[in-house]
C-alpha positions as CSV (number, residue, x, y, z in Angstrom):
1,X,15.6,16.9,-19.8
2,X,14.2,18.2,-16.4
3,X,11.8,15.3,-15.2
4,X,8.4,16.9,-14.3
5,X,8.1,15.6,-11.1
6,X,11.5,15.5,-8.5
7,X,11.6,14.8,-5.0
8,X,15.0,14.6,-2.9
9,X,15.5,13.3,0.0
10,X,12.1,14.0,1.5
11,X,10.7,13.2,5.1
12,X,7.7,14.0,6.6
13,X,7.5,13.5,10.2
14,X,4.0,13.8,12.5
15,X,4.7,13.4,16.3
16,X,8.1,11.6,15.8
17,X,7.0,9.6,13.5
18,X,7.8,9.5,9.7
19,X,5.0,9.0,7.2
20,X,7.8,9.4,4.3
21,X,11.9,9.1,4.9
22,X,14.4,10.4,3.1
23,X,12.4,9.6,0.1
24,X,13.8,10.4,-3.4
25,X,12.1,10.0,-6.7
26,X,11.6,11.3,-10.3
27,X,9.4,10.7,-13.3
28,X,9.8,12.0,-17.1
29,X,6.8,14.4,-18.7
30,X,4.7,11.7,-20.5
31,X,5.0,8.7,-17.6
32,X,2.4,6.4,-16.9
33,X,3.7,5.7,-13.2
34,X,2.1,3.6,-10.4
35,X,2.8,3.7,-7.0
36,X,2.3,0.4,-4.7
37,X,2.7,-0.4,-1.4
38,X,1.1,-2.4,1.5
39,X,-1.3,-0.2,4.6
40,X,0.8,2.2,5.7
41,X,3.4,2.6,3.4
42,X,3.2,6.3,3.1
43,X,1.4,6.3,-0.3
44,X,-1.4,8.8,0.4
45,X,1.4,11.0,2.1
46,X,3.3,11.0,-1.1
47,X,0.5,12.9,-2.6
48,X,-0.3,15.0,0.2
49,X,2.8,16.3,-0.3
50,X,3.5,17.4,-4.3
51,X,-0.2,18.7,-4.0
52,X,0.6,20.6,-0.3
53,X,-1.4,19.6,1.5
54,X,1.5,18.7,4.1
55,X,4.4,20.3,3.7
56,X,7.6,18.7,3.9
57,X,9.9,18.0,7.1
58,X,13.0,18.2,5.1
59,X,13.9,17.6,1.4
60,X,12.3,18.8,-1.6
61,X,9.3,18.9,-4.3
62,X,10.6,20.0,-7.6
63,X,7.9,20.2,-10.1
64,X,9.3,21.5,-13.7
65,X,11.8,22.6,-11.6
66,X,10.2,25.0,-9.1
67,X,10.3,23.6,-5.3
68,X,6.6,23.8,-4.4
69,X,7.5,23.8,-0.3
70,X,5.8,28.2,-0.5
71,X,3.2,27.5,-2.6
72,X,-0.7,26.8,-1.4
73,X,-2.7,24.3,-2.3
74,X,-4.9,26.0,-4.9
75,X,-1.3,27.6,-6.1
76,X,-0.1,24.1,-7.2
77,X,-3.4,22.9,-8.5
78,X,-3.1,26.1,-10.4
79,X,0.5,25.2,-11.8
80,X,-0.6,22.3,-13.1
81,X,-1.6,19.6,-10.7
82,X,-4.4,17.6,-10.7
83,X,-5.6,15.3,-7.9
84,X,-8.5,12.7,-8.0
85,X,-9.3,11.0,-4.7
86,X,-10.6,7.4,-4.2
87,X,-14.4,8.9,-3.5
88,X,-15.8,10.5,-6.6
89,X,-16.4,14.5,-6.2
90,X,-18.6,15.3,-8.5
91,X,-21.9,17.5,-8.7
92,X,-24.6,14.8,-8.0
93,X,-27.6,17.3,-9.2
94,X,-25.7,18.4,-12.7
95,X,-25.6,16.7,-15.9
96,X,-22.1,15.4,-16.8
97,X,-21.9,17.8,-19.1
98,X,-22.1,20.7,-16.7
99,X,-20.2,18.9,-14.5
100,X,-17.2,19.2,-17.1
101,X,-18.3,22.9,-18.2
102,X,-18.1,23.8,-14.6
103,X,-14.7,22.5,-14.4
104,X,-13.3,23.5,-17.6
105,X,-14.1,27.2,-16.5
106,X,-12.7,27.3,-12.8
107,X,-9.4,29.0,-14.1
108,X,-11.5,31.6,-15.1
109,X,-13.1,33.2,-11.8
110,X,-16.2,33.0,-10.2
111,X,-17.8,35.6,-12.2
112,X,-16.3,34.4,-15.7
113,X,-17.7,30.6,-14.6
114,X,-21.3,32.2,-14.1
115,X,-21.6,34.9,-16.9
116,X,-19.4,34.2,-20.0
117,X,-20.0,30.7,-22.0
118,X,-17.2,28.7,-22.9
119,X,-15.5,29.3,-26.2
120,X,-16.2,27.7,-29.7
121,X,-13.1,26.2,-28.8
122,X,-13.3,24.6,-25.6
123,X,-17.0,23.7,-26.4
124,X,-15.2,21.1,-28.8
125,X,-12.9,20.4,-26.2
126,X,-15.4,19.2,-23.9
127,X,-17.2,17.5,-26.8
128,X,-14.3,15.3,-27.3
129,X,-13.7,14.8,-23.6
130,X,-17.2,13.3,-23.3
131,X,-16.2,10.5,-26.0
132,X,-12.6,10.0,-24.4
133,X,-14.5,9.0,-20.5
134,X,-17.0,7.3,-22.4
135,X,-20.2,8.9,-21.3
136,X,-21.2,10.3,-24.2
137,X,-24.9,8.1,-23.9
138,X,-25.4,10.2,-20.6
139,X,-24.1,13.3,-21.4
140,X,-27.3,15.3,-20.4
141,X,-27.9,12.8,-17.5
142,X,-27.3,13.9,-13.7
143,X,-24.6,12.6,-12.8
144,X,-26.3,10.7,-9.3
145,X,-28.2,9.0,-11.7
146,X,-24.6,7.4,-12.9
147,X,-22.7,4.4,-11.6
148,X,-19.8,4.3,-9.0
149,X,-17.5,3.4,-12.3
150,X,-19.2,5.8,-14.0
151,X,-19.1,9.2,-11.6
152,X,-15.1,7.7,-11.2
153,X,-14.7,8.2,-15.3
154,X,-16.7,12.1,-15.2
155,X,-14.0,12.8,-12.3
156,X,-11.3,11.9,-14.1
157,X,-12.4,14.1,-17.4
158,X,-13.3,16.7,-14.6
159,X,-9.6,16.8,-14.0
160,X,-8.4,16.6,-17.9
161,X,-10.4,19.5,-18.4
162,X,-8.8,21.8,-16.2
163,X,-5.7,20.9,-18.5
164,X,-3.3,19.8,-15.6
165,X,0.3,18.9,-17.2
166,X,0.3,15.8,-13.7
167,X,-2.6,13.8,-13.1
168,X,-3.1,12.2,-9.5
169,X,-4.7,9.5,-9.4
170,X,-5.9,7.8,-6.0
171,X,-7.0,3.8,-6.3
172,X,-9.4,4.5,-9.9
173,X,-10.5,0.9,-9.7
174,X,-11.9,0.4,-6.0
175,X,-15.3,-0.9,-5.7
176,X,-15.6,-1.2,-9.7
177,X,-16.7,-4.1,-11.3
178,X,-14.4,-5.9,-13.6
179,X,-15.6,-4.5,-17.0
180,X,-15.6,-1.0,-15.4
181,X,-11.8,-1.8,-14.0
182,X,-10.6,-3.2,-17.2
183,X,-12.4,0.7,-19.5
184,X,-10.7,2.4,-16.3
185,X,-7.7,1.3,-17.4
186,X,-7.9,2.0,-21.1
187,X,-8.9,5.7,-20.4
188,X,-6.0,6.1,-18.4
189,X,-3.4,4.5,-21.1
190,X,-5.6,7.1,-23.5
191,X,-4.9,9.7,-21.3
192,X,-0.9,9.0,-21.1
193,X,-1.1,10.2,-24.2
194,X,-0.4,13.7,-23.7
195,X,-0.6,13.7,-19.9
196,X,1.9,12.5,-17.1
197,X,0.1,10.3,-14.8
198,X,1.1,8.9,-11.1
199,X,-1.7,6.3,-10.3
200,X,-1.8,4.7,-6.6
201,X,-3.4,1.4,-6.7
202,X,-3.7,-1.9,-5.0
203,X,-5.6,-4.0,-7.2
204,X,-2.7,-5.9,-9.0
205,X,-4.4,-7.2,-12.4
206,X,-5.4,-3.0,-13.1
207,X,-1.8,-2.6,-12.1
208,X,-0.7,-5.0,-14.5
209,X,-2.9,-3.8,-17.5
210,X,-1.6,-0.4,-17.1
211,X,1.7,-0.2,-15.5
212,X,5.2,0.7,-17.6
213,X,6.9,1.8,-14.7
214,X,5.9,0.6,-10.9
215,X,7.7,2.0,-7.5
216,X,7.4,0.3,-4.6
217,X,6.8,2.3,-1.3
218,X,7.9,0.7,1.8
219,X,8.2,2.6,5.4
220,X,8.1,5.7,3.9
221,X,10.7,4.8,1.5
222,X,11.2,3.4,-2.3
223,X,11.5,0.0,-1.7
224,X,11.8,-0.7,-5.7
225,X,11.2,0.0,-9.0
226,X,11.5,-1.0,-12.3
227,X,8.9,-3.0,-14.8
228,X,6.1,-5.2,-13.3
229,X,7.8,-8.3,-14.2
230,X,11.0,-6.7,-11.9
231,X,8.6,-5.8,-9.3
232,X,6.6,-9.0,-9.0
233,X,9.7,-10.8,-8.6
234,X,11.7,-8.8,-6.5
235,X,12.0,-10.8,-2.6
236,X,12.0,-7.7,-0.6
237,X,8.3,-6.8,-2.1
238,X,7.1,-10.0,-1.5
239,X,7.8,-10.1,1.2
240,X,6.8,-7.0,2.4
241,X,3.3,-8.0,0.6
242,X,2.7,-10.1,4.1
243,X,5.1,-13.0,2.5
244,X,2.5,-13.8,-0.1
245,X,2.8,-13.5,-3.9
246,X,2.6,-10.5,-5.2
247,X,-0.6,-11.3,-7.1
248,X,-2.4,-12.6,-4.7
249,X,-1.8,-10.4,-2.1
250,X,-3.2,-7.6,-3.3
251,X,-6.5,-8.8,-1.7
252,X,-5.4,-8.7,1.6
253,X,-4.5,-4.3,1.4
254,X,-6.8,-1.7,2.2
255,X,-6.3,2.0,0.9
């Protein structure tokens, strides 16, 4: 089986200096992955990259098998590549529910988004999206009037509704409270589902509640990977975690 997502020895240098090196890595259709790694590591790099917004110094980004080094940005999102950043974007003055109309539609055109109504179809789509993120109660509410946990679950089903086959997924759980890290986490395993899913995170306890797989960055590199149980235990990751535990350390990161 092709894996979804390849890269091969991949290197990305800025003034001498390389943010990824000689980086290789794969994930199956289907994978819950997350990606960890102390400041600097090269994390927000390694998405940069398979969405292209940099493009490689050498090596390749295979996605279902197509290198993606001559493709645009909007090209890749367009294949099937969705990216959420750490700061919600999401249309403050809509309801949630236009929010996720307006993004269902964008494959469309401009003119289809403004003058044709969405199907029977993907009405029910969106319907069940609503339930999935939770937000159902606030459905017809603008979405400034939601919480930071809140606006982070409408961009997530912002994303599902485009119908990406890759989620991105940029630190979900930062400034959330515990409640809202611990639903975060259940919508994502929800969402594994029928979607392949790379999540970047530092706070260890969300990684723990959701994690299968974990790779550790390091330099630029993969440092590890394996279950969390290999992870946590692994010498060369604690101590690259400033020499403290694992889960403790986790405190000390910032994106």
């Amino acid at each position: 089986m092709t894996p979804i997502l390849e890269i091969e020895d991949l290197t990305v240098s800025f003034d001498g200096f390389n943010a990824l090196n000689h980086l290789s890595f794969q994930m199956q259709a289907g994978e819950l992955r997350v990606i960890i790694g102390p400041n600097g590591a090269g994390k927000t790099t390694f998405l940069d990259v398979i969405t292209g917004k940099v493009k490689p110094t050498q090596g390749r980004v295979l996605f279902k098998g197509r290198n993606l080094r001559r493709y645009s940005e909007d090209q890749i999102a367009r294949m099937g590549i969705g990216r959420k950043f750490q700061t919600p974007r999401v249309y403050l003055n809509l309801t949630v529910r236009e929010n996720l109309e307006l993004a269902a539609a964008r494959h469309k055109g401009v003119f289809a988004t403004l003058f044709q109504p969405l199907s029977r179809e993907e009405r029910d789509r969106l319907h069940t999206l609503i339930d999935t993120i939770g937000l159902r109660p606030k459905a017809n509410f603008p979405a400034g009037l939601l919480s930071h946990g809140e606006k982070q679950w409408l961009e997530i089903g912002m994303l599902v509704a485009q119908s990406p086959d890759l989620l991105l997924v940029d630190e979900p759980v930062a400034g959330l409270t515990d409640e809202e890290t611990h639903l975060t986490g259940e919508l994502l395993v929800a969402l594994a589902e029928s979607h392949s899913i790379i999540v970047i995170e530092h706070d260890m306890e969300f990684v723990r509640q959701i994690a299968r797989t974990v790779t550790v960055l390091h330099e630029g590199s993969v440092l590890c990977e394996g279950s969390i149980e290999t992870v946590q235990n692994d010498p060369r990751v604690i101590e690259v975690y400033l020499g403290a535990p694992l889960e403790e350390s986790h405190s000390t990161q910032q994106p």
